[in-house]
One Martini backbone bead per residue (centre of mass of N, CA, C, O) as a GRO file, in nm:
protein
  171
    1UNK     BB    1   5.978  -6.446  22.180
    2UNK     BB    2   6.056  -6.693  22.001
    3UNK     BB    3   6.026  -6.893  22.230
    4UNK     BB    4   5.709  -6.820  22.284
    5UNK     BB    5   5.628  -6.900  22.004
    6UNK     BB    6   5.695  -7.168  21.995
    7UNK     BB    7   5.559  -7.303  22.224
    8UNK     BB    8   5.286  -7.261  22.107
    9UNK     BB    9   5.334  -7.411  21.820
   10UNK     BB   10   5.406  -7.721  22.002
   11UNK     BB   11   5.135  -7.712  22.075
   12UNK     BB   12   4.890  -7.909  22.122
   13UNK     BB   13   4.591  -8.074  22.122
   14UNK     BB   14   4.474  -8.273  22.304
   15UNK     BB   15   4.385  -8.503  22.135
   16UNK     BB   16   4.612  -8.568  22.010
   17UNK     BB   17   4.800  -8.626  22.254
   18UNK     BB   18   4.626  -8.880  22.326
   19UNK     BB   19   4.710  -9.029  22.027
   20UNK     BB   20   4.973  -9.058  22.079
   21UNK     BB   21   4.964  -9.207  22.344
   22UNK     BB   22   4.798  -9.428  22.262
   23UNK     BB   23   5.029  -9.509  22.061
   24UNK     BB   24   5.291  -9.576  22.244
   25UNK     BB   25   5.157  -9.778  22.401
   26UNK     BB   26   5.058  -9.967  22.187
   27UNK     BB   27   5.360 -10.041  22.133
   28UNK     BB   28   5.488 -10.127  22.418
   29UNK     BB   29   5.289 -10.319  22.463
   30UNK     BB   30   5.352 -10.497  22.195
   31UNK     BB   31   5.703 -10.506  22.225
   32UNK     BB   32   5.689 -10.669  22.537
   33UNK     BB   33   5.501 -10.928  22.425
   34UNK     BB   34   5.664 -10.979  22.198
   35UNK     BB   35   5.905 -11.107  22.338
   36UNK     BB   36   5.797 -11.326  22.479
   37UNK     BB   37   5.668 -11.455  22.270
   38UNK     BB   38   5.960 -11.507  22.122
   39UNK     BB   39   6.070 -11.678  22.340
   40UNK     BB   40   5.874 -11.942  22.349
   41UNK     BB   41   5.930 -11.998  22.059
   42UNK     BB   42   6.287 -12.032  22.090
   43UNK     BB   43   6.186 -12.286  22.302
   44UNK     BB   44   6.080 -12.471  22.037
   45UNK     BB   45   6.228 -12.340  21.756
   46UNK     BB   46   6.054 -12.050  21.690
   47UNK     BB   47   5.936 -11.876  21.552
   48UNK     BB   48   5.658 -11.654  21.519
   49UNK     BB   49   5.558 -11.670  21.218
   50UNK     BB   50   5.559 -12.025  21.272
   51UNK     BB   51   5.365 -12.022  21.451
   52UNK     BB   52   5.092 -11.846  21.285
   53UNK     BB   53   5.121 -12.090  21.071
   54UNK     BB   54   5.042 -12.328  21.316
   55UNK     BB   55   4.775 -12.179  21.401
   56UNK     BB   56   4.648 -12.215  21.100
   57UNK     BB   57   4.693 -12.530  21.066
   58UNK     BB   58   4.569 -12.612  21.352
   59UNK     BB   59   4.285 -12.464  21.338
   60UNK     BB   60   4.158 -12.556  21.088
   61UNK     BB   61   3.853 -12.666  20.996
   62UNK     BB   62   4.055 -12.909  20.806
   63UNK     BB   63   4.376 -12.962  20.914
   64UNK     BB   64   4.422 -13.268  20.700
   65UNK     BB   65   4.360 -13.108  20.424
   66UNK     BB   66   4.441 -12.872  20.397
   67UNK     BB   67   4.611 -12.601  20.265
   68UNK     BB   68   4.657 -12.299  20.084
   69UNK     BB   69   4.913 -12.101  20.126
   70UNK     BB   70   4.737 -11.832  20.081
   71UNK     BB   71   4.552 -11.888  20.346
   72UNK     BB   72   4.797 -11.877  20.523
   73UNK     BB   73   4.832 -11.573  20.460
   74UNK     BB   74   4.589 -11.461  20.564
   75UNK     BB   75   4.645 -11.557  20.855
   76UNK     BB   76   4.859 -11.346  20.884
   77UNK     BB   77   4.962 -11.081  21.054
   78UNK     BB   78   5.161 -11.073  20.841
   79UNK     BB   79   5.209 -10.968  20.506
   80UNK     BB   80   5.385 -11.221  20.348
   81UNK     BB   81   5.595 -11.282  20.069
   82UNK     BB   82   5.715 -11.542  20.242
   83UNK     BB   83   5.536 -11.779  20.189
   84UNK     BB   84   5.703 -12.017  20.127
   85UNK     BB   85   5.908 -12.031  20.259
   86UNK     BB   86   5.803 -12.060  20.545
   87UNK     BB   87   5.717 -12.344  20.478
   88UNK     BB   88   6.020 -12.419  20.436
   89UNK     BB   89   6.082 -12.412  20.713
   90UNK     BB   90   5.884 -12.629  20.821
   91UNK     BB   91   5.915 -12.842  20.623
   92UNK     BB   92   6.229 -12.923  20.726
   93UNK     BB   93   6.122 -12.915  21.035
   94UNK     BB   94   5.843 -13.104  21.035
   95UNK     BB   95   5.580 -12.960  21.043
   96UNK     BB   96   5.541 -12.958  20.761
   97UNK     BB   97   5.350 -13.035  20.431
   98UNK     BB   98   5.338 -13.074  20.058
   99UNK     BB   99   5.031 -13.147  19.863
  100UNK     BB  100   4.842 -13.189  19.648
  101UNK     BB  101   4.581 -13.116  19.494
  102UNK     BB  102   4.272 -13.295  19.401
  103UNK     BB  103   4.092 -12.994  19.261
  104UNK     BB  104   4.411 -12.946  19.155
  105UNK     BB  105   4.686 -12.976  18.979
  106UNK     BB  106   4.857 -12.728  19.014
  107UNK     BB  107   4.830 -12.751  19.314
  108UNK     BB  108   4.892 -12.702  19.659
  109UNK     BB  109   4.889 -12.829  19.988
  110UNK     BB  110   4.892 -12.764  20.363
  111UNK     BB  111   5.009 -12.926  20.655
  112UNK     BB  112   5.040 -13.034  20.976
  113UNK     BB  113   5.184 -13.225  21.109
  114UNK     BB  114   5.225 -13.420  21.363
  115UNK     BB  115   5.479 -13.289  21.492
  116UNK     BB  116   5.327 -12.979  21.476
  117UNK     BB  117   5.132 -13.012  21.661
  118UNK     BB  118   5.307 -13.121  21.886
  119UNK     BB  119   5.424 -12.834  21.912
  120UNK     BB  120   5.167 -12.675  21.950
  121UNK     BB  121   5.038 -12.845  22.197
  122UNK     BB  122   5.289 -12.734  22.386
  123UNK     BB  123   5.252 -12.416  22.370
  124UNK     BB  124   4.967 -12.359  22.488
  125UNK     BB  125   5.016 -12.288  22.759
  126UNK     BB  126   5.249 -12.063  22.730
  127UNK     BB  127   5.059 -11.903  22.641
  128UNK     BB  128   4.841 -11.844  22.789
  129UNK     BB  129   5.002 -11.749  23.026
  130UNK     BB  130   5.058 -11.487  22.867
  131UNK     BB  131   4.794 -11.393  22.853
  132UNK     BB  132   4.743 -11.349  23.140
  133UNK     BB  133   4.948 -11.182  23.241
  134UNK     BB  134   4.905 -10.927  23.068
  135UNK     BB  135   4.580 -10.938  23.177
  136UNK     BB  136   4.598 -10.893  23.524
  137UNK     BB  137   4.569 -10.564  23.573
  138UNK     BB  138   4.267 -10.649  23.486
  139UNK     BB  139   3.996 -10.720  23.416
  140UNK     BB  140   3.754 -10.851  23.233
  141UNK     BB  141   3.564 -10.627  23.185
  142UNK     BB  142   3.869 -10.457  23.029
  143UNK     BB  143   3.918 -10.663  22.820
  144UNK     BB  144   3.650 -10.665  22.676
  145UNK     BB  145   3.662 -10.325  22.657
  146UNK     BB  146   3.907 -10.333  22.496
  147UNK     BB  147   3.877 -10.545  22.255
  148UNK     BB  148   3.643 -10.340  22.158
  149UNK     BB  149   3.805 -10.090  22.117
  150UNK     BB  150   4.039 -10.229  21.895
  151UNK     BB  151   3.820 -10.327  21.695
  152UNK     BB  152   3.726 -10.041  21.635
  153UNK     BB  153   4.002  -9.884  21.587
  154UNK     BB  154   4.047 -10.102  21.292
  155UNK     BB  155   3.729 -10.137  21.180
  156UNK     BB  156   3.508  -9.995  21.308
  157UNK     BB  157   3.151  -9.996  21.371
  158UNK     BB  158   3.219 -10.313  21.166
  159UNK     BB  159   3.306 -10.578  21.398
  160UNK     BB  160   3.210 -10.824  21.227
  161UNK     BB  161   3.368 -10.793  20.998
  162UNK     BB  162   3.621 -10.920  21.126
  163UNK     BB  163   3.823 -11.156  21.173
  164UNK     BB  164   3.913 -11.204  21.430
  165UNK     BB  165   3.649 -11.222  21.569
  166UNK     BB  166   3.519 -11.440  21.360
  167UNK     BB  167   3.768 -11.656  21.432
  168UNK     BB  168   3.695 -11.615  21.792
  169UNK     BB  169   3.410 -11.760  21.770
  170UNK     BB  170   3.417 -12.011  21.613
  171UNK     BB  171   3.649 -12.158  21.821
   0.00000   0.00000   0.00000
């Protein structure tokens, strides 16, 4: 009897087991992707973290005028509190450089190099190819109606509000 009485309090209600298992796949299908793309990074001599950085420099609204560290730290996947660093190996790297800021004499702005482009645009064929294996399995209604859904999932129906949307529309 208490083997069947714990079984009872074991069973879930449907939708939980579903949102676990959506919580699974989501992460599965996370760090599958990511290994990947680590890859890709490691063949270039960079981490992820580094990509990101050079992502947000060299993608930027006015790449050559530089922007300050903090814009550099809003735009990574992680907020990571060592974004000082993260540019100070980029900095060595000779990816990134560091300069005054003329608007503000206390600051410093950051801008990728001709050499960080450089590698930035050599990598771009490599993850784009991988972003298409990666939903090769979908059809593009489905990517787009994933799409729709992970943004929905993360912001709320409060959509436009998205920032990777709005910086992806942007583009």
């Amino acid at each position: 009897m208490a083997t069947t009485t714990h079984a009872r309090r074991a069973r879930e209600p449907r939708g939980v087991g579903r949102g676990r298992n959506v919580h699974l796949n989501v992460l599965l299908l996370a760090n599958r992707n990511l290994e990947k793309f680590e890859a890709i990074c490691r063949d270039f001599g960079l981490t992820h973290a580094q990509y990101v950085a050079l992502f947000v420099l060299c993608l930027s609204d006015e790449p050559g005028e530089g922007m300050p560290i903090g814009a550099v730290a809003d735009g990574l996947l992680n907020r990571a509190s060592d974004t000082t660093r993260l540019i100070d190996r980029l900095e060595r790297g000779g990816l990134a450089e560091r300069f005054p800021n003329p608007a503000d004499r206390r600051g410093v702005l950051v801008r990728a190099t001709d050499r960080g482009r450089d590698v930035f645009g050599r990598m771009v064929p490599d993850i784009q190819d991988l972003h298409r294996d990666q939903w090769s399995n979908l059809s593009a209604a489905e990517v787009e109606q994933l799409d729709h859904l992970l943004l929905k999932a993360l912001w709320g129906d409060d959509l436009g509000a998205s920032r990777f949307e709005t910086a992806a529309e942007s583009k």
